[in-house]
N, C-alpha and C positions, 0 to 999 in steps of 0.2 A: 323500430321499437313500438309495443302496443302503446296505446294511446290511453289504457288503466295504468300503466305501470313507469308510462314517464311522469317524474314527480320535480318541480322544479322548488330548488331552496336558495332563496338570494339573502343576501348581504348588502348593504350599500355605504360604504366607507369615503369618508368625506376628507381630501385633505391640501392644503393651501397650496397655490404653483405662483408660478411668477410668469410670464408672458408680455414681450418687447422684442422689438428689432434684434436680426441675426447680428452678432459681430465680425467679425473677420470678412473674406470674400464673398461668403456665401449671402445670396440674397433671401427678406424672407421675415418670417415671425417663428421668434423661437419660445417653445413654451417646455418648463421644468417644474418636476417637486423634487426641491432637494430633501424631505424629509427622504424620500426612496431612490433618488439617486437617478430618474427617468427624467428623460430628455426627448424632444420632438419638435419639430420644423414642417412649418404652413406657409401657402401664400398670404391667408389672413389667421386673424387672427382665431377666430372658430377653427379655422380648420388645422391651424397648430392645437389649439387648445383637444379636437376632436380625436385628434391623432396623441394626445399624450394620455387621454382617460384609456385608451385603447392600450397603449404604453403600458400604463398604470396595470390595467386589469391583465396585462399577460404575466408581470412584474408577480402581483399577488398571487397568480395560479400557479407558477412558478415557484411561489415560498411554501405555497400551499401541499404543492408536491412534493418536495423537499423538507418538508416538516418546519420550518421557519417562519411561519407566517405568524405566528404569536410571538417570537421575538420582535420580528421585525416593527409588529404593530405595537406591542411595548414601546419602544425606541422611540415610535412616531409619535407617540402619544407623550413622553416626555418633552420632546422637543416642541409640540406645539403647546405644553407647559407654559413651558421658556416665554414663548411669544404674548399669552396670555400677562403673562407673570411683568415684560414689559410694555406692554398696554398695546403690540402691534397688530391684534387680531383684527380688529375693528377696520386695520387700512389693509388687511389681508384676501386676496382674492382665493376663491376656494371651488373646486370642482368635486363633482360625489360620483364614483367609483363602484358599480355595479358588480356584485360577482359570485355568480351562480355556482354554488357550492356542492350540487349535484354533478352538473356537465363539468366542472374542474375535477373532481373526484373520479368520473368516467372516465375522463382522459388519462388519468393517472395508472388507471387500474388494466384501459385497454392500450 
């Protein structure tokens, strides 16, 4: 691609996971946002936490292709309402979610 005409447009969406020991057999750090439903497993914790923004951002280009991405971010935005609403934000860990809205739109189109 010419280098005038790549144009990058990002987004950065922020939204709380949880991250703790695997349960069951498997060994490990598992890290989720149940507001989207993404899941992911590390030796530590970075590297679960690394592997679920990645999660994350395929989840959103995903919706984005599919036309859902504005529902799905309605949704999340209510639920982390909730959490405000019960005062849990404050002990909430939270990761930001990069997602270039040009190269998901390429991919969609090629």
């Amino acid at each position: 691609m010419d280098q005038a005409n790549h144009q990058e447009i990002y987004m950065t969406f922020r939204f709380p996971i949880a991250v703790g020991k695997a349960s069951g057999a498997g060994k490990g750090i598992a890290a989720a946002c149940d507001l989207l439903g993404v899941e992911a497993m590390g030796k530590t914790e970075q590297v679960a936490e690394a592997a679920l923004v990645r999660a994350m951002k395929k989840h959103l280009e995903a919706c984005l292709a599919k036309g859902t991405l504005e529902q799905v971010l309605r949704e999340a935005a209510e639920a982390e309402l909730l959490l405000l609403e019960r005062g849990l934000a404050a002990e909430t860990r939270y990761v930001e979610v990069p997602l270039n809205l040009m190269a998901a739109q390429q991919r969609m189109a090629g």
